[in-house]
C-alpha positions, 0 to 999 in steps of 0.5 A: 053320879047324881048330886044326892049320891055324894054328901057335900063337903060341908055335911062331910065335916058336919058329920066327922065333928058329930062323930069326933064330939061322940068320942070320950075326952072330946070337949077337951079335943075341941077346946084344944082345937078351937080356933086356926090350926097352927100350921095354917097361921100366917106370917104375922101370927107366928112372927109374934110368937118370937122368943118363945118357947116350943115343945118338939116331939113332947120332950124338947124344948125349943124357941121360935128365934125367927120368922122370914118372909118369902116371895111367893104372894098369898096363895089357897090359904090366904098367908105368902110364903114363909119360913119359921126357925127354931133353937134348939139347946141340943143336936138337931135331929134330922130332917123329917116330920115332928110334932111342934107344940105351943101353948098359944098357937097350938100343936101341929105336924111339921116337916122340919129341917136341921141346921145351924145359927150364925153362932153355931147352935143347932136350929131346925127350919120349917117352911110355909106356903 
């Protein structure tokens, strides 16, 4: 294939926010989508969001009670490995992917498993590397 063929990756994403800006309601898309996506923020932003409050799949409220380093050094995006804890005021649903929300860091798809606190309430856990 000759290089002229296939676009770059950068004319690729160019002409995807082109479309994505053309669609009704975009300026509040883009405004909601401004800065780092949620799943891709590194240990230290998401440790300064423990305490607060998360939406999961739109109803549910949760809150983010910790944040726990891994072993694994920094890899293709630039964070280590990490795992985030969620509290939930209900049963834990089970293992799968949820829409997580929250008014600082944003929205985000996360595969999520269930599990309990040292007290015994219901948590979910995703892992980041």
């Amino acid at each position: 294939m000759s290089e002229g063929f296939a676009p770059s990756r950068r004319q690729f994403f160019a002409a995807g926010a082109v479309a994505a800006a053309a669609l009704p309601g975009a300026s509040s898309m883009v405004s909601a989508m401004a800065g780092t996506p949620i799943a891709l923020k590194g240990h230290d932003e998401w440790q300064a969001h423990i305490g607060k409050q998360f939406v999961l799949d739109g109803t549910a409220s949760m809150k983010l009670v910790a944040v726990h380093k891994g072993g694994r050094q920094p890899g293709a995006f630039g964070r280590g490995q990490f795992s985030a804890v969620f509290e939930l005021d209900r049963a834990a649903p089970s293992d799968g992917t949820f829409s997580v929300a929250n008014a600082e860091l944003g929205y985000a798809e996360l595969y999520m498993q269930p599990g309990k606190s040292q007290s015994g309430k219901p948590t979910l856990y995703a892992a980041f590397s």
